[in-house]
N, C-alpha and C positions, 0 to 999 in steps of 0.2 A: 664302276661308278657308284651302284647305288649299295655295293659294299663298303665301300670306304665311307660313305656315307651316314652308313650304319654305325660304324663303326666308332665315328666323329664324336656320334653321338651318344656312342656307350660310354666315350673316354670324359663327353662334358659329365653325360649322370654321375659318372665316379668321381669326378671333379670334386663337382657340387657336394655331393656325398658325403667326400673328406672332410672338405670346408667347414660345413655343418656339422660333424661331427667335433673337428677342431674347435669349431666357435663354440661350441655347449662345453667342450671339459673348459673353456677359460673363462668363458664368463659369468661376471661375477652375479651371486648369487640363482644363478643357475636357472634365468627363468625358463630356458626352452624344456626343461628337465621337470619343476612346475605346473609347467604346459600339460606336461603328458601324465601327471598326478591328478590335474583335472579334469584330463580326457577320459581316465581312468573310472575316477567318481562318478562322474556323465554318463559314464556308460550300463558300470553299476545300479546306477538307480535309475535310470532308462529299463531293465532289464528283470530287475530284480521288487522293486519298491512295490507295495502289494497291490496299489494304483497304477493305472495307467497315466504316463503322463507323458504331453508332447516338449519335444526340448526346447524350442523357442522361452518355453513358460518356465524352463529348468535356467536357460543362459540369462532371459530377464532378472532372474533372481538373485544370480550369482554376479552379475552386474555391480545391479542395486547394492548387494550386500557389498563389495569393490570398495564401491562409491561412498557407502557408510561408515566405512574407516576413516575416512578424511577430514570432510568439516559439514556442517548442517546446509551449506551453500553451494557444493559440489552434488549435481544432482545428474539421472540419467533420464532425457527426458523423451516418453515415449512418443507416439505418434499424436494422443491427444495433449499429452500434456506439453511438445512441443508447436501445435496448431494453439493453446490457449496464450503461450509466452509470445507469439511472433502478434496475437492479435491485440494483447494488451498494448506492445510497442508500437502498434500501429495504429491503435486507437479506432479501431474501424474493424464489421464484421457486417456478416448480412445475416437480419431478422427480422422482429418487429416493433423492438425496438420499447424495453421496459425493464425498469428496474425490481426484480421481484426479491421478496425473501419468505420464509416459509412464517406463515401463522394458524395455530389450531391444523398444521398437520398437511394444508392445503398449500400453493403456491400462493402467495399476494401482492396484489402488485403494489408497489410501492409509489413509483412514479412511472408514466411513462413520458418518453424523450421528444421531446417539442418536434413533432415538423415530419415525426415517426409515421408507418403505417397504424401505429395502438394509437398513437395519439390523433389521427385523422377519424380514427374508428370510432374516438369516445373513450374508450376504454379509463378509468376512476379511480386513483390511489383507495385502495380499501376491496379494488375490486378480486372474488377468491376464483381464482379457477381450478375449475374440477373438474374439468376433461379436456384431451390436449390431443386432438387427430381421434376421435372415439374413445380413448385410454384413460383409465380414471386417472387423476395426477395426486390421488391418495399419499400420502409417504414420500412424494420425491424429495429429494436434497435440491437445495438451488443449482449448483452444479447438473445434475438429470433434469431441472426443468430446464436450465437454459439450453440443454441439449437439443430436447425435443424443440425448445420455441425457435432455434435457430437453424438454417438448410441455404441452399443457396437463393440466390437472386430470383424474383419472380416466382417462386413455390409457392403454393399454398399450404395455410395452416388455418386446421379449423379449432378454435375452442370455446369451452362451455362456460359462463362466468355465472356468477353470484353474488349479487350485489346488496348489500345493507341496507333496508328501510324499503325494499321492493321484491314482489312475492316471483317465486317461479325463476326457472334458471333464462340466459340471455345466451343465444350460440352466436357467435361471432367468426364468420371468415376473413381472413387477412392473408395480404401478398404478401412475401417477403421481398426486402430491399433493403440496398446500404445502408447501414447505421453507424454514425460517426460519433466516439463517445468522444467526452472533452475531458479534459485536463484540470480548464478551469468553469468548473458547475454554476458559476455564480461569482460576481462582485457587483460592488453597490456603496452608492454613500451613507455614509453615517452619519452622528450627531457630530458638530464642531470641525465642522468640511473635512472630515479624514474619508479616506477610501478605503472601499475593507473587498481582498483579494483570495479565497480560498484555489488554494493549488493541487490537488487532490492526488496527481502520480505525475511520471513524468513517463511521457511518450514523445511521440515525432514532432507533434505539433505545441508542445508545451510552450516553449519559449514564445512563438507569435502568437500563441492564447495570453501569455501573461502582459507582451506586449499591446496587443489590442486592449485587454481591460484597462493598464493603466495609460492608455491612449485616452479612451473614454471618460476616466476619473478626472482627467486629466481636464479636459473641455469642461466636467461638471463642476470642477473647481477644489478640487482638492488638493487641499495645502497638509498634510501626511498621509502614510500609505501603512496598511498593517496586512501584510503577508502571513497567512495562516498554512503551515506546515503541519499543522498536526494531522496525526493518524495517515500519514503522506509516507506509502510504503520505499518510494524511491522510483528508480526506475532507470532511463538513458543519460548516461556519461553528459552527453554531448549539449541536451536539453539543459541542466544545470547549470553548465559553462553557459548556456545562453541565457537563463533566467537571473544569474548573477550578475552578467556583466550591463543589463538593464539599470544598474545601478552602481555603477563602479565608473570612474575612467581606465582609459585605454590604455595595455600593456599591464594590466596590474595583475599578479597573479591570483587564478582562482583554483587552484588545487594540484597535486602531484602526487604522481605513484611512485611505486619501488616492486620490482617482481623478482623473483629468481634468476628468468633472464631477460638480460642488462635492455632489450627489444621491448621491455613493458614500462620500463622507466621513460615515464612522460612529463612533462609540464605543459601547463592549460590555462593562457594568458586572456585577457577581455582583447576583444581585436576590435571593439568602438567604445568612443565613451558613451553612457548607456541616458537615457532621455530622462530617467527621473535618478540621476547623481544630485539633487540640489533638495529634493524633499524630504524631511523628515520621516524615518521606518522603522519599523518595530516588526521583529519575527517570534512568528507563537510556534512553537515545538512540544512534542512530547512523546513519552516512550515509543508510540508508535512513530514517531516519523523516524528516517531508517535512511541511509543508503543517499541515493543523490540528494534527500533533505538534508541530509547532516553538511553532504558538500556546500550547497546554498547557506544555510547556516555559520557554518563553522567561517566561510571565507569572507562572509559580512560583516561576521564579529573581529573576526581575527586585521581585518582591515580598518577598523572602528566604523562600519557603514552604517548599522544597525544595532539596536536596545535587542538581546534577544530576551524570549519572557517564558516561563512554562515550566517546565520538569526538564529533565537529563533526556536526551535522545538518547535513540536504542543500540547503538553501538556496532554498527553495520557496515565497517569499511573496510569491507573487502571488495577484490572486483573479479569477476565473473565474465570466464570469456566464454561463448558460446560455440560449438565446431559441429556443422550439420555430419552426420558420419552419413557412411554410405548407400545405403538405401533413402536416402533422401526422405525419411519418413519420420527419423527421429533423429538426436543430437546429443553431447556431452556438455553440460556447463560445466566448466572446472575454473574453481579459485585461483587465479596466476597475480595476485598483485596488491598490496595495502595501498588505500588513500593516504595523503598526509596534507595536514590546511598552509594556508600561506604562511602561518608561525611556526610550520614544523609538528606539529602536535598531530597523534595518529589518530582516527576516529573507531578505528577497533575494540572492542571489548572480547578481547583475549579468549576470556572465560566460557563464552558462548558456544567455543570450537573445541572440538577432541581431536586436535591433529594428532595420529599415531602412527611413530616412527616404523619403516618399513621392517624391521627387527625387533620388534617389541610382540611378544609371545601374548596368551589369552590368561595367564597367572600377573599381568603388569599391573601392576595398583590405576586407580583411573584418575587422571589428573587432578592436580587439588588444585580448588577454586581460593582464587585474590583472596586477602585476609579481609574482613571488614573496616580492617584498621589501618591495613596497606596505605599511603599517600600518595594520592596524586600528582604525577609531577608538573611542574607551574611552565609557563610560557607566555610570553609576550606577544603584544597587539603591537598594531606598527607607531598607534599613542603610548606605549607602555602601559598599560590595561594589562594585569595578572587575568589571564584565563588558563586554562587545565585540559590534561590528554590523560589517555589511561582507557580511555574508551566513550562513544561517543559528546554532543556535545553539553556541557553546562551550562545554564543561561545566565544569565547576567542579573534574572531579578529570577528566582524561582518562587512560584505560587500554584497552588496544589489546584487542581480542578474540582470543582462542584459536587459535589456527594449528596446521592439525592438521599433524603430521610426513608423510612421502613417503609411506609404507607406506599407514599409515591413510586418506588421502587418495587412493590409489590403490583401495584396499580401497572405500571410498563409493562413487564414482564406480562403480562396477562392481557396485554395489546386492548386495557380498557380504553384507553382517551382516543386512539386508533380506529376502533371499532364507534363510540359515542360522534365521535367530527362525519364520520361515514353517513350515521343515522341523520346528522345535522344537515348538514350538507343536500341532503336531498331534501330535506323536509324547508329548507333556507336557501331556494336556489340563487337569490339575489342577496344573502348574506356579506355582513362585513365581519371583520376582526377587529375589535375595539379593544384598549391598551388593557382594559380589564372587560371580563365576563358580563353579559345584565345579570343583574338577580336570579330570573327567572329562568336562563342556561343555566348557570352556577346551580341553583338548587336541584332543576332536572338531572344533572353530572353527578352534583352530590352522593341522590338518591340512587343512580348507576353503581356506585360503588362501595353499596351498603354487605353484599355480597363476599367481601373481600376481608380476610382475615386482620381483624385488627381495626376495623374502618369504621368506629363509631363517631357519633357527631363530634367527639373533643379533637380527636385524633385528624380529621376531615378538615375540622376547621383552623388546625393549629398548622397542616399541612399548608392551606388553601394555596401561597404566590405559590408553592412547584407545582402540583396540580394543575392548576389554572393556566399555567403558564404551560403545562402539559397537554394541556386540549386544546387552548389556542393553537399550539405550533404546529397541531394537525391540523384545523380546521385552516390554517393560513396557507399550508399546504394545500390544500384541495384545490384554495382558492385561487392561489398567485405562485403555485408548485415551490420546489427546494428552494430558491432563495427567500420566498417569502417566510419560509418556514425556518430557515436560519435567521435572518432577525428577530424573530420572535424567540430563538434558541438562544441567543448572543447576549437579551437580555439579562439572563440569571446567570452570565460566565465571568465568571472570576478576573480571569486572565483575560479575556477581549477587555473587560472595562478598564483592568488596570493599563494597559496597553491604549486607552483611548485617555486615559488620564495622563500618561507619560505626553501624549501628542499633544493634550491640549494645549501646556505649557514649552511645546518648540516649535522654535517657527525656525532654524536651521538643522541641519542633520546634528551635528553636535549637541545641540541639546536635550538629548533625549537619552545622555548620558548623565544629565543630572541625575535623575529620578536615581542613579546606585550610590549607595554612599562611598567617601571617599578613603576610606581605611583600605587598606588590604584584605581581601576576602581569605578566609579559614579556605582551605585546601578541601574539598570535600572528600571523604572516605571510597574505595573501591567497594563497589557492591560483589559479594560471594554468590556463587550460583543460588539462587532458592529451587 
């Protein structure tokens, strides 16, 4: 018995054996053959390389480098860096809940999050921390500070603050606990009853954050709605479909794929008519918005729902499937699929990508970038409206954003108006923000920035509305956190005001199609890689 057994079993191995060696001479391209090329190389420099090094740190590389043949959106994502994708989608992590970014070298916080453990603690836009658990937080990157400031539920975190206009350092202990970031940061009404709607990414909860705000706009009386996409990196499929069909009726298509295979090829209909289909809207876009903004975008336009206003979105329509691999600690995103808007028009910008064919040698010339001169090809709205594909979207009214003068731009950069609202702010604890500066701030600021290359009194005061307008929007911060500091930002933009001039003059959705003139718009040219 337990010979024949034995035996069974020598005749499977030989089986199998053949098999395998059958399937390596015919198939094509020969990866199992490949295989043992790089087992080879692995081995070699396991073995040989004058360094010791462990192979984990060998295979990550040889991944990576995999991955980087493909296209800048095919990524391999490790353990942190898929814990950081799962949390942005979900909009929620545990810490303490603070917007920081680095100035002068230290972490700073920027805002902290209403309702947070920072924000129960006090803790001050302006305020620098420099020690984080006993560690000095000298040199971190925001990435390493958020590291450290986040741990799980109930931890503690101790750190050392330093605060502007008060002597000696401040130590602060804080629990950690749920932090739920949002979607939408902030809406609010404007002049001439319009609603103004910042959408900032799309995650889980996007759609019912854009639907509550304009619930609210809604009660406060707003007769248009300007949706602000800009710098709006993208984010879930599924969220888009839902923050578009807020404004569409039901069945109307709002975007479709196409993938290699025929399994990714989708269509993605409104499944309600959406509460605000009757208001007047306008979409602010620009290079930065990317990805599920172009979707929102392009299926607004392409529907005639929406004036869109801004610069050429970034060209990001590809889709990105995510596959946890097996150690359940990291995962593979890989590119399987192009967007395309309700008229057909693809929001890819081609150029962006090095796809390289799996037979294509290291002597192949590197792809050549769109001509400048290339044209764009034309497409239709479901009003006959000429819009454009070629890569991301074109808007309907394009105006350049705001370019701050030398000064002014010297002045940010140097985190003056940042650091002068900090000094304010304490010294003003019962401060207001008035439309303009008193004299006597104004000249206090002035003289702040006498320092600063270039900054003599001509120059200061030929600057003064960006300036001024620069130190209020912190000081308005401090006072009535980011939203308050975005209407004080809104004032000097270009694009929000033209977009609240479009609204003034519609009182239905259609009208805010006047504001384009009626010729046929020039085709705009393909931009070349820079």
């Amino acid at each position: 018995m337990n010979r024949n057994r034995a035996l069974m079993a020598l005749l499977f191995v030989g089986l199998f054996a053949l098999g395998w060696a059958a399937g390596r001479v015919t198939a094509s391209n020969d990866r199992y053959g490949n295989l043992d090329l790089f087992i080879e190389v692995l081995s070699r420099v396991e073995q040989n390389y004058v360094d010791s090094l462990k192979a984990d740190r060998l295979i990550d590389g040889a991944i990576r480098g995999m991955l980087g043949n493909l296209d800048p959106h095919s990524q391999f994502l490790d353990a942190s860096s898929w814990t950081n994708l799962q949390t942005t989608t979900k909009g929620n992590y545990a810490g303490i809940g603070v917007v920081v970014s680095v100035r002068d070298n230290y972490p700073t916080v920027i805002s902290p999050i209403e309702g947070t453990p920072a924000y129960r603690a006090g803790l001050r836009t302006g305020d620098v921390i420099v020690k984080i658990d006993g560690k000095s937080a000298q040199g971190l990157t925001i990435d390493e500070a958020a590291d450290r400031l986040r741990g799980p539920k109930g931890t503690i975190v101790k750190l050392v603050l330093v605060r502007e206009g008060e002597d000696g350092e401040h130590p602060v202990e804080l629990e950690r606990d749920d932090i739920r970031t949002h979607s939408v940061p902030y809406s609010f009404m404007t002049e001439g009853s319009t609603g103004y709607v910042r959408l900032s990414q799309f995650s889980e909860r996007s759609g019912e954050e854009v639907r509550q705000a304009l619930s609210k706009l809604r009660a406060e009386g707003a007769k248009g709605i300007v949706l602000d996409l800009r710098s709006n990196p993208g984010g879930l499929l599924d969220q888009a479909v839902d923050v578009s069909q807020q404004f569409l009726p039901k069945g109307d298509l709002v975007v479709s794929m196409k993938g290699r295979s025929p399994k990714m090829d989708q269509r993605f209909l409104t499944r309600e008519t959406g509460a605000e289909s009757r208001l007047p809207l306008v979409v602010l876009i620009d290079r930065g918005s990317a990805s599920a903004s172009e979707i929102v975008a392009g299926a607004l336009q392409d529907l005639d729902r929406a004036l869109v206003i801004g610069h050429t979105s970034y060209g990001k329509g590809s889709v990105q499937s995510v596959y946890p691999l097996q150690d359940k600690r990291s995962a593979l995103k890989l590119t399987t699929a192009l967007y395309y808007t309700p008229s057909g028009r693809s929001i890819h910008r081609a150029q962006q990508d090095s796809l390289i064919a799996a037979d294509d040698d290291e002597d192949a010339p590197e792809p050549s970038a769109v001509s400048d001169s290339t044209p764009r090809p034309k497409f239709k709205t479901a009003a006959g409206r000429t819009v454009f594909g070629g890569g991301g979207i074109t808007p309907d009214l394009e105006i350049a954003a705001d370019t701050l003068p030398p000064l002014t731009r010297r002045v940010e950069l140097a985190s003056l108006s940042f650091k002068f609202a900090n000094r304010w702010v304490n010294t003003h604890p019962q401060g207001r923000v008035e439309a303009r500066l008193p004299e006597a701030t104004w000249r206090e600021f002035a003289a702040s920035l006498k320092t600063v290359e270039g900054a003599n009194d001509l120059a200061i005061e030929r600057e003064r509305p960006w300036l001024e307008r620069s130190v209020r929007r912190e000081m308005a911060r401090r006072l009535g956190g980011d939203a308050a500091a975005a209407r004080v930002a809104l004032e000097g933009d270009p694009v929000f005001q033209r977009a609240l001039s479009v609204l003034g003059h519609s009182k239905v959705p259609r009208d805010v199609f006047a504001a384009v003139k009626a010729r046929e718009p020039e085709a705009p040219r393909s931009a070349g890689v820079r």
